[in-house]
Phi, psi and omega in degrees: 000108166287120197239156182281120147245158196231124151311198192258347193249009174105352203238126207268133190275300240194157176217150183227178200261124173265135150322120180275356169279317170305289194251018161208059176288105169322136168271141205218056221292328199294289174312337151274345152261002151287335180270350185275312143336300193288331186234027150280277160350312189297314205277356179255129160250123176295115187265336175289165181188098161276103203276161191269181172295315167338342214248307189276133190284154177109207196048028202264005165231178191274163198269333182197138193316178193259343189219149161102342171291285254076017185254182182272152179298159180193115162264328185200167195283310173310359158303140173314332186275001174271130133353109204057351161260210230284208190200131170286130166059034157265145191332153202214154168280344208266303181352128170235101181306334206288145159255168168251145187219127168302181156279336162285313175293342165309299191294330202298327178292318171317316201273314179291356179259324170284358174274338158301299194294325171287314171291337167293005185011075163248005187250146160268118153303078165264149191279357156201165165228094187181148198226151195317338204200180176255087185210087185342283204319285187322332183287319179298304155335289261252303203295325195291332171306323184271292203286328177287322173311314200290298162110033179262161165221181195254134171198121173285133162353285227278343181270329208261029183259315211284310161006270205277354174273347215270183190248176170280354166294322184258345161334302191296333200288337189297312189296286156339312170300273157338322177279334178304124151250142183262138198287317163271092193167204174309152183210109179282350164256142201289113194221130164279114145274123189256100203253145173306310205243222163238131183233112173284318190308306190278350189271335175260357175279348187258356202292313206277357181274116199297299184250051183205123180255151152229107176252164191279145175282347157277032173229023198272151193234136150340299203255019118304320157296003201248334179257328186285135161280321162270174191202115173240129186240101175310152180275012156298322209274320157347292164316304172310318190266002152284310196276342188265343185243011171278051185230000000 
């Protein structure tokens, strides 16, 4: 598969070859919401908690002598059966959520889901990304610049419903609307960047950005291509994801 690469203003340098072991893998769905299932699962920590007796403060006398109230026998206040002690069979913090996932099925899911974005040409090339400072604005420039050369636009459920209700006087106006990319401002697409190396600039420059992550191509996950909708790749980051997950 030959895919376009682009500079940062959009403009196309070059075309490179993707590994078809990589970016062209029969989808599999079923396998792929099993690694997804496993490491959503790995990634949950039990938050319910009860405490046990050992747990509930108090009990250190017997609560009333043993013969002569006329009361139920008692050793200590931390029975379940008191006010304020411990609780039978209730959730615990001990609790273990992890799944086991091979390591071939894991990679396996992985080559399929980037194998997805490529073809669904949802991967971006670029041939470097990176920046001078730790500086939002400029990444939103940077991004709003590549997807407007590019000609992508954002069209949401809720526009292609007004779409198909609207008459053509409003179509066009729609359609007008839609081509305004604004170069300054909010950068509306749920976009994965995949960094070769450790980048800090760019990586605290995506914090503030809602729908936009950058993570290292040797950390890249299932369920991070599965939530970003683009996937922008400097062409360094290949090498990287070949040498780390090609073995």
């Amino acid at each position: 598969m030959k895919y376009s690469v682009y500079n940062k203003l959009g403009e196309k340098v070059k075309e490179v070859e993707l590994n078809p072991a990589v970016f062209e893998v029969p989808v599999k769905e079923e396998l792929v919401h099993q690694v997804l299932v496993a490491q959503e699962a790995n990634a949950r920590k039990p938050l319910a908690h009860t405490k046990q007796r050992g747990e509930v403060r108090g009990g250190g006398r017997k609560p009333h002598r043993q013969k002569g109230t006329g009361r139920a026998r008692a050793g200590s206040n931390r029975s379940p059966l008191w006010k304020g002690g411990a609780i039978t069979f209730g959730p615990t913090k001990d609790r273990n959520f992890a799944k086991k996932i091979n390591k071939k099925m894991k990679r396996k899911a992985l080559f399929m889901t980037l194998s997805d974005k490529a073809t669904e040409k949802l991967l971006i090339l670029v041939d470097e990304l990176k920046l001078d400072e730790v500086k939002t604005k400029k990444l939103v420039v940077v991004m709003n610049g590549l997807f407007e050369k590019l000609e992508i636009k954002k069209l949401d459920n809720q526009e292609i419903k007004e779409d198909k209700k609207a008459s053509a006087k409003s179509k066009t106006l729609a359609d007008e609307k839609k081509q305004k990319t604004p170069i300054n401002g909010k950068f509306e697409f749920k976009t994965l960047i995949v960094l070769p190396g450790s980048d800090q600039n760019l990586v605290k420059s995506s914090n503030n950005l809602s729908k936009v992550k950058a993570v290292r191509a040797d950390s890249l996950n299932v369920k991070d291509i599965l939530n970003y909708e683009w996937l922008v790749v400097p062409v360094e980051s290949l090498e990287v994801i070949e040498k780390t997950y090609l073995k």
